[in-house]
C-alpha positions as a printed NumPy array, in Angstrom:
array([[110.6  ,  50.331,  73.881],
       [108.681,  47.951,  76.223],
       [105.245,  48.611,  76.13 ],
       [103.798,  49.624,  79.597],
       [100.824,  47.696,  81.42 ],
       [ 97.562,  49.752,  82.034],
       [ 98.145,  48.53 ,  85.75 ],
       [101.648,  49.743,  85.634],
       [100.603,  53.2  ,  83.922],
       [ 97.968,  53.625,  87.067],
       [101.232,  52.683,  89.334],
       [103.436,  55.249,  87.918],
       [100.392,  57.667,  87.963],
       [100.284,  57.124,  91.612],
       [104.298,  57.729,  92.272],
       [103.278,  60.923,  90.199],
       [100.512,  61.395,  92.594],
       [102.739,  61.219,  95.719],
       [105.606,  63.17 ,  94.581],
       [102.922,  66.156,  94.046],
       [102.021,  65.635,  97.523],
       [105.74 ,  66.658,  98.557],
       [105.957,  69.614,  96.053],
       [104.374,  72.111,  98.747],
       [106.455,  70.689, 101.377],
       [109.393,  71.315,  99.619],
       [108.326,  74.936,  98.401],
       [107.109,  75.764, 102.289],
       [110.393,  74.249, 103.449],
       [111.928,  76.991, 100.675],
       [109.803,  79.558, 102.249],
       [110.652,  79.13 , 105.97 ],
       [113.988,  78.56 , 105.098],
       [113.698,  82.439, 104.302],
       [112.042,  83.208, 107.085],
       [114.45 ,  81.051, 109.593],
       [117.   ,  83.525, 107.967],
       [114.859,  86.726, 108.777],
       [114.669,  85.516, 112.29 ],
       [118.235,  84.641, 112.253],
       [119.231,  88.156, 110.798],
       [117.044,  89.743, 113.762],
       [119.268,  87.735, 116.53 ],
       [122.224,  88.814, 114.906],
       [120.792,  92.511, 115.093],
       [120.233,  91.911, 118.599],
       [123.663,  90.652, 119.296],
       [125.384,  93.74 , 117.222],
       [122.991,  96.384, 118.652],
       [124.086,  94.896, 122.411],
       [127.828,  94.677, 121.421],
       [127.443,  97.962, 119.817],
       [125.951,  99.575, 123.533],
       [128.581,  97.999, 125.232],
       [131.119,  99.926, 122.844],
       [129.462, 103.433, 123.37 ],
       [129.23 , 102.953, 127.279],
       [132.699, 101.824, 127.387],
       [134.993, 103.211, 124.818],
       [133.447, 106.441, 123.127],
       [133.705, 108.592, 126.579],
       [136.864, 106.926, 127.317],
       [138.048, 108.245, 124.212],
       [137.041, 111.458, 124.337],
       [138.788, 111.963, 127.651],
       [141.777, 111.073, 126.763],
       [141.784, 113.734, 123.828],
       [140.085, 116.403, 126.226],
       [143.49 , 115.464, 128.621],
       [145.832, 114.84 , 125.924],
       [146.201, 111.389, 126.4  ],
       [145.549, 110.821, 122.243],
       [146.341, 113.588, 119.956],
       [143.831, 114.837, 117.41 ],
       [145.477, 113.536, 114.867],
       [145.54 , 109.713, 116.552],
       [141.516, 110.619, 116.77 ],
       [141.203, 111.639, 113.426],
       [143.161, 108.196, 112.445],
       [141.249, 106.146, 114.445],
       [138.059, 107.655, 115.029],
       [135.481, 105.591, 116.857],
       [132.316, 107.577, 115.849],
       [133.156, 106.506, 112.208],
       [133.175, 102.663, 113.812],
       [129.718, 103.099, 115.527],
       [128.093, 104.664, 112.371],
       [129.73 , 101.484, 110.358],
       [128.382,  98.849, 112.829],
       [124.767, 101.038, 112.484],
       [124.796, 100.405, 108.834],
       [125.851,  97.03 , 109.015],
       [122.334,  96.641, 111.556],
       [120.141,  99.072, 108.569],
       [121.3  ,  96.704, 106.226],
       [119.35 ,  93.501, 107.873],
       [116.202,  95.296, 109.24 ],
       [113.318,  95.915, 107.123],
       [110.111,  96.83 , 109.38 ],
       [109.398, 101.177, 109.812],
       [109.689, 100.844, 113.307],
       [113.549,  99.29 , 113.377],
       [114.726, 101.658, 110.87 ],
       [113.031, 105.044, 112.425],
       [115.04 , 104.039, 116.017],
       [117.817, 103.488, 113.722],
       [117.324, 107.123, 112.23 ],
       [117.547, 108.27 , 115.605],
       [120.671, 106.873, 116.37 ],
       [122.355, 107.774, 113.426],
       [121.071, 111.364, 114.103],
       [122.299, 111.262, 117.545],
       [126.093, 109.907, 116.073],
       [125.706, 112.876, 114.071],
       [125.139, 115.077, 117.605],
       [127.964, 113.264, 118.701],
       [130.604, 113.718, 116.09 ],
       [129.418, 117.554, 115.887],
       [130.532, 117.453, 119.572],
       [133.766, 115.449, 118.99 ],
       [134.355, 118.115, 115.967],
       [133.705, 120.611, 118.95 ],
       [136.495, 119.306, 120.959],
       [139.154, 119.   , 118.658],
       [138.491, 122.991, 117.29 ],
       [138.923, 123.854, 121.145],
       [141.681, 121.807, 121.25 ],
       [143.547, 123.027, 118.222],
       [142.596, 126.63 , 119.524],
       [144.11 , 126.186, 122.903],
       [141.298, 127.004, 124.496],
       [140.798, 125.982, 128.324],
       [140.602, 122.589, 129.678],
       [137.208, 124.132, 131.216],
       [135.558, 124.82 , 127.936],
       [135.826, 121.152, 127.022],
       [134.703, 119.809, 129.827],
       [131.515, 121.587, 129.544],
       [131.253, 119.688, 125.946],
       [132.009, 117.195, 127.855],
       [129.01 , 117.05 , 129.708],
       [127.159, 117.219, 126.428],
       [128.843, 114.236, 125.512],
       [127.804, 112.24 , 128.319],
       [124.402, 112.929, 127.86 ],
       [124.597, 112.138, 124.09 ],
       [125.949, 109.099, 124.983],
       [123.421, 108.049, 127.405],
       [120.655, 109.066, 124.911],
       [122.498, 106.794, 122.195],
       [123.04 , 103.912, 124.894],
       [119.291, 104.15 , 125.695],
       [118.742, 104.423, 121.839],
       [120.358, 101.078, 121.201],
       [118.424,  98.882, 124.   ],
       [115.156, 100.541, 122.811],
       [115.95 ,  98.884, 119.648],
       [117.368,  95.702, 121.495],
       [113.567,  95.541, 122.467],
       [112.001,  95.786, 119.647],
       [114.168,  93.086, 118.029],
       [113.561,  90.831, 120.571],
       [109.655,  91.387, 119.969],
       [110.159,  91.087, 116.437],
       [111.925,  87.756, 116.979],
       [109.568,  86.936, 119.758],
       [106.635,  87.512, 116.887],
       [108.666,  85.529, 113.766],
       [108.618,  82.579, 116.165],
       [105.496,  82.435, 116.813],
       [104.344,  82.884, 113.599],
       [106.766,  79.709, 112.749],
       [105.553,  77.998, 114.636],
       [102.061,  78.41 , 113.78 ],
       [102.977,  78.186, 110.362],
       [105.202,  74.564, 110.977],
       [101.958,  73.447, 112.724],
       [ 99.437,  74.766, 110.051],
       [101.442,  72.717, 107.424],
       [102.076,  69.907, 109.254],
       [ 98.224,  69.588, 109.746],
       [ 97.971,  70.639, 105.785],
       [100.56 ,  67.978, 104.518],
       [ 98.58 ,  65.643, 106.796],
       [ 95.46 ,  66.094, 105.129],
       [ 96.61 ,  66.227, 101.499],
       [ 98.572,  63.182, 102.087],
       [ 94.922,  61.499, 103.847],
       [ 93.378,  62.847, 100.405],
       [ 96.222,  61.31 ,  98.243],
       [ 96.038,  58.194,  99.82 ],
       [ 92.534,  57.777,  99.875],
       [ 92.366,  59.067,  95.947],
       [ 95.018,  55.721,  95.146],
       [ 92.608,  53.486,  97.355],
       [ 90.109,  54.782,  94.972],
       [ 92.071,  54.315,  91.855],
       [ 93.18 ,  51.016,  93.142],
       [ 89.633,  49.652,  93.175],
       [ 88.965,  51.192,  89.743],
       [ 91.77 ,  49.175,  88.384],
       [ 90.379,  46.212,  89.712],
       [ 86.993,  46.728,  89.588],
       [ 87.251,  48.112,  85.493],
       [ 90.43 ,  46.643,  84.139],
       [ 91.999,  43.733,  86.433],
       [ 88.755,  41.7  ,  86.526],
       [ 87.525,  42.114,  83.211],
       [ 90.916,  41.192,  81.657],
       [ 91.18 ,  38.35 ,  83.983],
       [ 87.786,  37.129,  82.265],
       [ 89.091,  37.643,  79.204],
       [ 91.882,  35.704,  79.473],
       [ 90.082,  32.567,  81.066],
       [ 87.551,  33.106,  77.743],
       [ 90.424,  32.919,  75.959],
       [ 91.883,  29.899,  77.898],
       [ 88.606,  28.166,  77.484],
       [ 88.211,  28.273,  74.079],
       [ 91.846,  27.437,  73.613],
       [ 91.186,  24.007,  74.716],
       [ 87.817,  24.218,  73.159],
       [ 84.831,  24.87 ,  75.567],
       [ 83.24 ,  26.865,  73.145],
       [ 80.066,  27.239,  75.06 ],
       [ 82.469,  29.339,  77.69 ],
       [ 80.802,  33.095,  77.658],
       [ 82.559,  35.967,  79.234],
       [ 80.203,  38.559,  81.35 ],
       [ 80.774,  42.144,  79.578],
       [ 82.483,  45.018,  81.593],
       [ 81.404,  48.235,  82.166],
       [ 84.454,  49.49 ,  80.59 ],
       [ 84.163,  50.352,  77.187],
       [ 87.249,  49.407,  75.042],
       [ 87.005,  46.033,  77.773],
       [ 83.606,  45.938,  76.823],
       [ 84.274,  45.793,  73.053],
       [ 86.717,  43.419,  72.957],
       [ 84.86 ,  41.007,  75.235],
       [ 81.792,  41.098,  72.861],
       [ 83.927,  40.736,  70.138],
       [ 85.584,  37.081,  72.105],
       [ 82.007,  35.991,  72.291],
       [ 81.048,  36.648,  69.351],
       [ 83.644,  34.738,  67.961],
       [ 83.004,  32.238,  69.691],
       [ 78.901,  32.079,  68.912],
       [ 80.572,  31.95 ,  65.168],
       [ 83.038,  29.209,  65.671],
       [ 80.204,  27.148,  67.762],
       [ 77.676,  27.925,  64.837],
       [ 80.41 ,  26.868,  61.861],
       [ 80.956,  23.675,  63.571],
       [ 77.337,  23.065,  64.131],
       [ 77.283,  23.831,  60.16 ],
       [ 79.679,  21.513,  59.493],
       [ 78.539,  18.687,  61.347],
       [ 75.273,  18.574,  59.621],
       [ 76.858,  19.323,  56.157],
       [ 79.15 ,  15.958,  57.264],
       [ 75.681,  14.385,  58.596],
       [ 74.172,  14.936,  54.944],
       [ 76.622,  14.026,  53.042],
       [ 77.058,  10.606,  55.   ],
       [ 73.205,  10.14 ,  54.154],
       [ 73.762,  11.328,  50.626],
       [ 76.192,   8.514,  50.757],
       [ 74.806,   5.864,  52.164],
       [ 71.901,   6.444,  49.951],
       [ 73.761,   6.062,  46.493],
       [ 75.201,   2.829,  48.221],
       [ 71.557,   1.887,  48.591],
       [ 70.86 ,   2.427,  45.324],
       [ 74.162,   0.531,  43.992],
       [ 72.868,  -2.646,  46.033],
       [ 69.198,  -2.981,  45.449],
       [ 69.863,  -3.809,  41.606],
       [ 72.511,  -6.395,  42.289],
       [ 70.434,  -7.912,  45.081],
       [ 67.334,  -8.112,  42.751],
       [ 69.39 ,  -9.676,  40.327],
       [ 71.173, -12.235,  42.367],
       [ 68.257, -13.318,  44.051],
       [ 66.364, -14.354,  40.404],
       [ 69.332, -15.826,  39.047],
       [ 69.227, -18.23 ,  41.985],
       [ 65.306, -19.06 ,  41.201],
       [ 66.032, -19.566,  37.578],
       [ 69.288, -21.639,  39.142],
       [ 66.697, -24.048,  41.102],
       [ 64.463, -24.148,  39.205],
       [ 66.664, -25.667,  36.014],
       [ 68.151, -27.843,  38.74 ],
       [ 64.413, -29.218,  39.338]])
């Protein structure tokens, strides 16, 4: 496994650093993700609830006429009943609200279906009774004015869904713009946290290894009087000490040496001394006694 650099563990601490920095974005992107798809829900209510007035207005009434002047039998009613459809498409709209207000209208309007089915029921019992075509058209009347209330029901709650979604958007938007400005800070904070690391890098580890090596570069080619100033950092700080110290040692063992080499050329030259005096006394009388025998 190849052994990292302390630069390149700071550089991978700073990738770590950023990456953090996009963990909340991602998790408030998660977040308003959820809430786009509350606010989506809410225009979807909007659209149902609408499609849903349009239905009562225009079909329920139409309906019931045509049972009350048997243009649809009870039993094609019964088959087909469109009460049953609006309290379907009202469950369907429960299902994707949450707040009180939204689900007490809805309570309403399910309670005014049920005034309006009890009315339908009304019909058909006349109907199957033979009673007269008068007696249903004063249900009739009752009908109509269920069906108004129910019509009214459903754009009261149009309303409030389009003040609900009125209120999620601004709140997104708020929100977007809150973490924007958040995102822009932490990143500011990141940033200026790497700058800082950066220059401790330099400052306590690039410089101080850069003046180790040239020690070590120096006495490589043997200016042993090179000295290397000592960091601040400690394990730096060690090591450098040590390199000098070395280096005091080797400059002091060849200093050591030299004048052990220095003395032992003296002790040397000394003993030659003392092999040449003799010889040189002797020499130098045998040439008197040499003269004078030649006198």
């Amino acid at each position: 496994m190849k052994t990292k650099s302390i630069k390149g563990i700071f550089q991978q601490t700073n990738k770590l650093m950023i990456l953090v920095a996009f963990i909340p974005l991602v998790v408030s992107s998660v977040f308003y993700s959820r809430q786009i798809f509350i606010y989506q829900n809410t225009i979807n209510n909007i659209e149902e609830a609408n499609q849903l007035s349009e239905k009562v207005d225009a079909i329920v009434l139409e309906e019931m006429w045509d049972l009350v002047f048997g243009q649809k039998t009870v039993a094609q009613v019964q088959e087909t009943n469109v009460i049953d459809e609006l309290r379907s498409d009202l469950q369907h709209i429960q299902e994707n609200t949450s707040t009180a207000k939204e689900l007490n209208i809805l309570a309403v309007a399910f309670r005014t279906l049920d005034s309006l089915e009890t009315y339908q029921q009304q019909l058909i019992d006349n109907i199957l009774k033979d009673e007269p075509v008068e007696k249903n058209q004063y249900v009739m009347i009752q009908v109509d004015s269920v069906i108004d209330l129910l019509s009214d029901i459903l754009q009261q709650f149009v309303g409030v869904e389009i003040s609900l979604a009125s209120q999620t958007n601004h709140e997104l938007v708020q929100s977007v713009l809150l973490l924007i400005l958040f995102q822009v800070v932490l990143l500011l904070i990141i940033f200026a946290i790497i700058n800082k690391n950066r220059r401790f890098v330099r400052d306590n580890l690039q410089y101080p290894l850069d003046r180790l090596l040239d020690l070590s570069n120096e006495l490589s080619q043997g200016h042993l009087s090179y000295r290397a100033e000592l960091p601040e950092t400690p394990e730096l700080r060690t090591l450098t000490s040590s390199l000098n110290r070395m280096a005091d040692d080797l400059t002091r063992l060849l200093e050591e040496n030299a004048l052990k080499q220095y003395h032992l050329a003296q002790s040397e030259v000394r003993v030659l001394q003392a092999q040449i005096t003799p010889h040189f006394i002797y020499n130098s009388l045998d040439a008197i006694v040499s003269l004078i025998e030649a006198a």
